[in-house]
C-alpha positions as CSV (number, residue, x, y, z in Angstrom):
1,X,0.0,0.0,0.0
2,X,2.8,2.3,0.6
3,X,3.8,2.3,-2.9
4,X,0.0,3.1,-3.7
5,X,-0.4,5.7,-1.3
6,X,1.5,8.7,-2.9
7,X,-0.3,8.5,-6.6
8,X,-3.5,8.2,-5.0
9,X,-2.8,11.1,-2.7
10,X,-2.1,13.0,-5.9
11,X,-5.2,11.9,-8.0
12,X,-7.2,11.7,-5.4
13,X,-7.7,15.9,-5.2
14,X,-8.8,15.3,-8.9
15,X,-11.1,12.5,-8.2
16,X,-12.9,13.3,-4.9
17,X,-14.9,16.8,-6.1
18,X,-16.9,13.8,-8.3
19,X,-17.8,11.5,-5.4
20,X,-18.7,14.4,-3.1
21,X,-22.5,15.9,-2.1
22,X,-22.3,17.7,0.4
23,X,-24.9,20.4,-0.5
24,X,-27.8,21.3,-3.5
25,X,-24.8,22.8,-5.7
26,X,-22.6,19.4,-5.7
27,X,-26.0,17.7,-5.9
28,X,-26.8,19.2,-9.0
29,X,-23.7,18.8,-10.6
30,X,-23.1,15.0,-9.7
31,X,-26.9,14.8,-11.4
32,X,-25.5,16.1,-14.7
33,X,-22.6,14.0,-14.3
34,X,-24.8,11.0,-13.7
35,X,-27.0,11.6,-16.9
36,X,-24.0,12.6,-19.0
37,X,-22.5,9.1,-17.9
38,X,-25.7,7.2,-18.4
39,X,-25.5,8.6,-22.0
40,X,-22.0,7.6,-22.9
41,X,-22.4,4.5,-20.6
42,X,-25.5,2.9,-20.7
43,X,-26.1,-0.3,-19.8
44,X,-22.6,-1.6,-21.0
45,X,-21.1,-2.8,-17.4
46,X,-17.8,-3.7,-19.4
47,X,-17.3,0.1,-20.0
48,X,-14.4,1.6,-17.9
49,X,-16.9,4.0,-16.4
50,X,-19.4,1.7,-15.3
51,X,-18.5,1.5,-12.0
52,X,-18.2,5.7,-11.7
53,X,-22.2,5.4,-12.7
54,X,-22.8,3.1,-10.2
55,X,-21.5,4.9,-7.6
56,X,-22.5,8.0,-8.3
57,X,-25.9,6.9,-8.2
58,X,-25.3,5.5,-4.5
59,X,-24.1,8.9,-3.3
60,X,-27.2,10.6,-5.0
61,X,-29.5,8.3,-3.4
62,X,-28.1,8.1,-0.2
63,X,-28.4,12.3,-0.6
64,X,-31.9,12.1,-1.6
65,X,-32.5,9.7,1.3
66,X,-31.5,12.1,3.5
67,X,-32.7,15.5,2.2
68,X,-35.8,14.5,0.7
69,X,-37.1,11.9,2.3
70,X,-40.7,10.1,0.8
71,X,-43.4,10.0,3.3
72,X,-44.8,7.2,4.3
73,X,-47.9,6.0,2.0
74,X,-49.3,3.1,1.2
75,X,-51.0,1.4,-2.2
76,X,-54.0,3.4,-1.9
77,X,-51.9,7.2,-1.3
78,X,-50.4,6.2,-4.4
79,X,-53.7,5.5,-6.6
80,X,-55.2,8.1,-5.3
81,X,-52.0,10.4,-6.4
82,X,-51.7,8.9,-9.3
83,X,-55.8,9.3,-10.2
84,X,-55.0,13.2,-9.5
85,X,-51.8,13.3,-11.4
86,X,-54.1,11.8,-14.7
87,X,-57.4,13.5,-13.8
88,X,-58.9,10.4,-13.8
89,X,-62.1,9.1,-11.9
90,X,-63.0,6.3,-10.3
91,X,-65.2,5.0,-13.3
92,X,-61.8,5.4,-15.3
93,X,-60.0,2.5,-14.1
94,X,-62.1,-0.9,-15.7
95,X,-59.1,-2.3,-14.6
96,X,-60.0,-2.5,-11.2
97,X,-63.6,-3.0,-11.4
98,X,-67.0,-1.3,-11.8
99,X,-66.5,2.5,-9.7
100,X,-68.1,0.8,-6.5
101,X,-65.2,-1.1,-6.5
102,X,-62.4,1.5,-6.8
103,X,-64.6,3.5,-4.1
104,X,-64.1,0.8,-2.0
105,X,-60.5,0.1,-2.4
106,X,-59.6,4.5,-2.3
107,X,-61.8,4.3,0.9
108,X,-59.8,1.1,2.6
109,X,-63.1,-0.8,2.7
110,X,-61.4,-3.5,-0.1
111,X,-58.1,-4.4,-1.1
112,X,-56.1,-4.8,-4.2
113,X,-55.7,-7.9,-5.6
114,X,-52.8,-8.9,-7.6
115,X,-54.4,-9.2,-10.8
116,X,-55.4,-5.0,-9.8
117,X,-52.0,-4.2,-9.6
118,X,-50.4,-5.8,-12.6
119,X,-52.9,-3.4,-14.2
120,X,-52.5,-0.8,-12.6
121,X,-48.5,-0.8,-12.9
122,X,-48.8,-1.3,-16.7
123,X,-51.1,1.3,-17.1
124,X,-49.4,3.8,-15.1
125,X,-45.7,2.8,-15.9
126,X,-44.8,2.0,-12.3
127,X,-43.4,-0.5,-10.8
128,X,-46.0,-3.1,-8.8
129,X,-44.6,-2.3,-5.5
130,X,-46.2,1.1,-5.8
131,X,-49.3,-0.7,-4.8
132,X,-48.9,-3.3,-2.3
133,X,-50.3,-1.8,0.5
134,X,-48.0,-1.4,3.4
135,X,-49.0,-0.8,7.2
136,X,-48.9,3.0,8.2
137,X,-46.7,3.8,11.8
């Protein structure tokens, strides 16, 4: 390690600004950096830089974690958001059921059923833990 220790003391002061958040301007900038490496990166874990994009998208996480926490919801918060963010109604979702059904579910009276939340994640793009409903504290 000793003969490692001297080059990596002098790279490291060009290295560490990009695996550093420490506040909404380093934040910002290691988001550009993570979109500019997802475009020359991709997918393609054999490229040098893979493992760059990888962290970096560790530290921005474990940022948003921290600074912008999600609140606690549950399956039904998230339908319900998601009815708003769409402007849809409870008659607009046949692929829960007729509208007495999605009143029931939105008003905790009924669950969702796998086969409802298949649906529901391919209609609305998500994934179909958005809707398993989880206990609130």
């Amino acid at each position: 390690m000793t003969m490692i220790a001297p080059e990596l003391k002098r790279q490291w002061t060009a290295v560490a600004p990009y695996l550093t958040i420490s506040n909404e301007t380093e934040y910002d900038a290691a988001v550009e950096r993570l979109n500019a490496l997802l475009d020359e990166v991709g997918d393609d874990e054999s490229h040098p830089l893979y493992s760059l994009l990888d962290i970096l998208g560790i530290l921005i996480e474990a940022y948003d974690n921290e600074h912008y926490p999600l609140p606690d919801c549950n399956g039904i918060d998230a339908l319900d958001y998601l009815m708003k963010e769409h402007s849809l109604s409870q008659s607009d979702l046949p692929e829960i059921g007729s509208q007495g059904v999605v009143s029931e579910i939105l008003n905790g009276k009924r669950s969702l059923n796998l086969r409802q939340i298949q649906a529901l994640a391919e209609r609305f793009k998500v994934s179909t833990a958005t809707f398993f409903t989880k206990a609130k504290n």
